[in-house]
C-alpha positions in Angstrom: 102.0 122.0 86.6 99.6 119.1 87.3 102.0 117.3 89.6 103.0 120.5 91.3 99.3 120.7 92.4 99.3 116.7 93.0 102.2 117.4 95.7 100.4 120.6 97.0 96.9 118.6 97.3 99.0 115.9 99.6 100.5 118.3 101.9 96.9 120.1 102.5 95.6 116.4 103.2 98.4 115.8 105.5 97.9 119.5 107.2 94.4 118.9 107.6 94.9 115.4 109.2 97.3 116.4 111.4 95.3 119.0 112.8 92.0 116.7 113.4 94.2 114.7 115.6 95.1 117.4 117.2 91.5 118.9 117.3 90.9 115.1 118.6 93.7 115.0 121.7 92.5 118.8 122.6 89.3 117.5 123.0 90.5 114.8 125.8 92.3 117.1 127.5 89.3 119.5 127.6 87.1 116.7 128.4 88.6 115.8 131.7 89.3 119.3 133.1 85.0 119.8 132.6 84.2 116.3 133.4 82.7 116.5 129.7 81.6 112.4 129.7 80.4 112.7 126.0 83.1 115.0 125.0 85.5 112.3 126.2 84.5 109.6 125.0 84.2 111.8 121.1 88.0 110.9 120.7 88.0 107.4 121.0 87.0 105.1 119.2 84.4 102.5 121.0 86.7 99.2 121.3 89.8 101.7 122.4 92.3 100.9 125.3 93.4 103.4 127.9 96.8 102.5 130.0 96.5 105.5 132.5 98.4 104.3 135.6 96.4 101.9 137.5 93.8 102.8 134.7 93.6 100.5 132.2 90.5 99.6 130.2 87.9 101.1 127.8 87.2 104.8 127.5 83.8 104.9 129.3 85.6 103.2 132.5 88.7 105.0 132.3 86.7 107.9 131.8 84.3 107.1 135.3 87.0 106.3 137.7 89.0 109.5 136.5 86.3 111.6 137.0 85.7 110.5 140.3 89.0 110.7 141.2 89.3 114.1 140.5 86.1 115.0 142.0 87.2 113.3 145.1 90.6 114.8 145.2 90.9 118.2 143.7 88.9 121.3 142.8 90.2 122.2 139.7 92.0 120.8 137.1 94.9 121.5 133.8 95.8 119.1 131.6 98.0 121.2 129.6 99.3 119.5 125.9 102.7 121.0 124.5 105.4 119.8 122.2 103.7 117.3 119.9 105.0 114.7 117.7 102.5 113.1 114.6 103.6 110.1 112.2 100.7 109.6 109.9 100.6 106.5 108.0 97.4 105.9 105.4 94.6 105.5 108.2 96.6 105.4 111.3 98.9 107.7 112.7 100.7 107.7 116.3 101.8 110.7 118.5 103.7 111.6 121.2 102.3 114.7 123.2 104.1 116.1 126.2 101.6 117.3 129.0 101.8 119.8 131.6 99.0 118.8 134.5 97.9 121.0 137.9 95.4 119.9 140.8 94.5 122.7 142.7 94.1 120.0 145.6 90.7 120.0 148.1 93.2 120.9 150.7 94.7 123.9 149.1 97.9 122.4 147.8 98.8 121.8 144.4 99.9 118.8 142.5 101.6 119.5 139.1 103.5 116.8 137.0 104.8 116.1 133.8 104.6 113.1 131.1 103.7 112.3 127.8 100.8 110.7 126.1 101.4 107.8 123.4 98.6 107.7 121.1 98.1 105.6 117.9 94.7 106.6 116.6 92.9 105.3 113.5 90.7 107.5 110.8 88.1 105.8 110.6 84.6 106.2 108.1 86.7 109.3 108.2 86.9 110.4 111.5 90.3 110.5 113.6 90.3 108.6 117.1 92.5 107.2 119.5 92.6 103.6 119.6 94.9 103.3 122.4 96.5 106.1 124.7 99.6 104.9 126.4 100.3 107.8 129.3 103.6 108.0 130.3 104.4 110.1 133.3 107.8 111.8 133.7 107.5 113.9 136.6 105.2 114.9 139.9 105.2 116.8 143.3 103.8 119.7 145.4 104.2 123.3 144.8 102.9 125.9 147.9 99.8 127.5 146.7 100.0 131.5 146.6 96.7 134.0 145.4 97.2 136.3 142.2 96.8 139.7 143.7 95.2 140.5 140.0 92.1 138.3 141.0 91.6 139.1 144.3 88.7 141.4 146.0 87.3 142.1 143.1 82.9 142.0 143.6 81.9 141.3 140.0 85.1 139.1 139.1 83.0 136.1 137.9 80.2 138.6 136.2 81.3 137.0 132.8 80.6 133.6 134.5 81.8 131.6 137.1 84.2 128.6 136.5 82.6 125.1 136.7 83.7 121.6 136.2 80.4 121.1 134.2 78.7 122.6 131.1 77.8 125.5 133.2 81.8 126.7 132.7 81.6 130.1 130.5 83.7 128.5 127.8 80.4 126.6 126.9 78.7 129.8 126.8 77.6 131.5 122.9 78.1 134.2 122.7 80.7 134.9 125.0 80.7 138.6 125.6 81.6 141.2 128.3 79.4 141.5 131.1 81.9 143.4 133.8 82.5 147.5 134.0 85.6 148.5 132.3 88.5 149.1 134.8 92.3 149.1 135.4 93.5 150.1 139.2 95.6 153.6 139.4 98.8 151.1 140.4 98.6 148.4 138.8 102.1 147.2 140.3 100.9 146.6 143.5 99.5 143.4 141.9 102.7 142.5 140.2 103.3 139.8 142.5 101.7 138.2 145.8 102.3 140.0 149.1 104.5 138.3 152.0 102.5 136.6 154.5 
């Protein structure tokens, strides 16, 4: 029974670590679409290395040039992560994170592309961070730009807060709640799809 429970205890461990890195390459992600400095820099450990393109360096220099790069060129950003791979080896573990990005462009257009992110991160005074992120990118170009009929003309659509590259974003707020009039328009499939210019 004992080493039933010994095998059961390991699993939960690696579970649990597997999801702080997670939790950990969420939080980059996240960090950038808000321009979240400190939330950044939270996944990394402080000697890490970056390798972004023609980004390479720390985190707190990778993080100030990509920031301002995205302030200078788009309005809004996604850094999407989906399939995800995790090796975990004592106190270091690597990944390999597929990534989905959008740029809703100054200009109107948007940019979307397609990588992956190698990470090795380290646990360290028991605490999961990257110590080098290796991005990797697969794929990139232009798609035309179209309004979601759902969203549009609607007075009090930003009642339950208005989106922000900042703090200010509602996903910061506590509580979240409801602060718009229930409705549902008569025909909803008039905004099944946008209309033909």
């Amino acid at each position: 029974m004992s080493e039933h429970r010994s095998v059961d205890s390991a699993r939960l461990t690696q579970l649990l670590d597997r999801q702080e890195i997670l939790d950990c390459l969420y939080r980059i992600s996240r960090a950038i679409d808000r321009f979240d400095r400190e939330q950044f820099l939270s996944a990394y450990h402080t000697d890490a290395v970056i390798d972004a393109g023609s980004l390479v360096g720390p985190p707190g220099e990778v993080y100030d040039k990509g920031a301002e790069l995205h302030e200078h060129g788009q309005l809004s950003t996604l850094h999407n992560l989906l399939n995800h791979y995790c090796e975990i080896d004592g106190d270091s573990a690597h990944t390999e994170t597929y990534f989905f990005y959008h740029g809703l462009n100054r200009d109107g257009s948007n940019w979307v592309g397609g990588g992956r992110y190698l990470d090795r991160l380290e646990r360290r005074e028991g605490l999961w961070k990257v110590a080098f992120r290796y991005t990797i990118m697969e794929w990139s170009g232009a798609v035309e730009g179209s309004q979601v009929p759902l969203f549009q003309n609607i007075p009090d659509l930003q009642a339950n807060g208005r989106p922000s590259r900042t703090p200010d974003d509602p996903s910061y707020t506590r509580p979240l709640i409801n602060r718009r009039a229930m409705s549902a328009p008569v025909d909803v499939r008039n905004l099944s799809r946008p209309k033909s210019s």
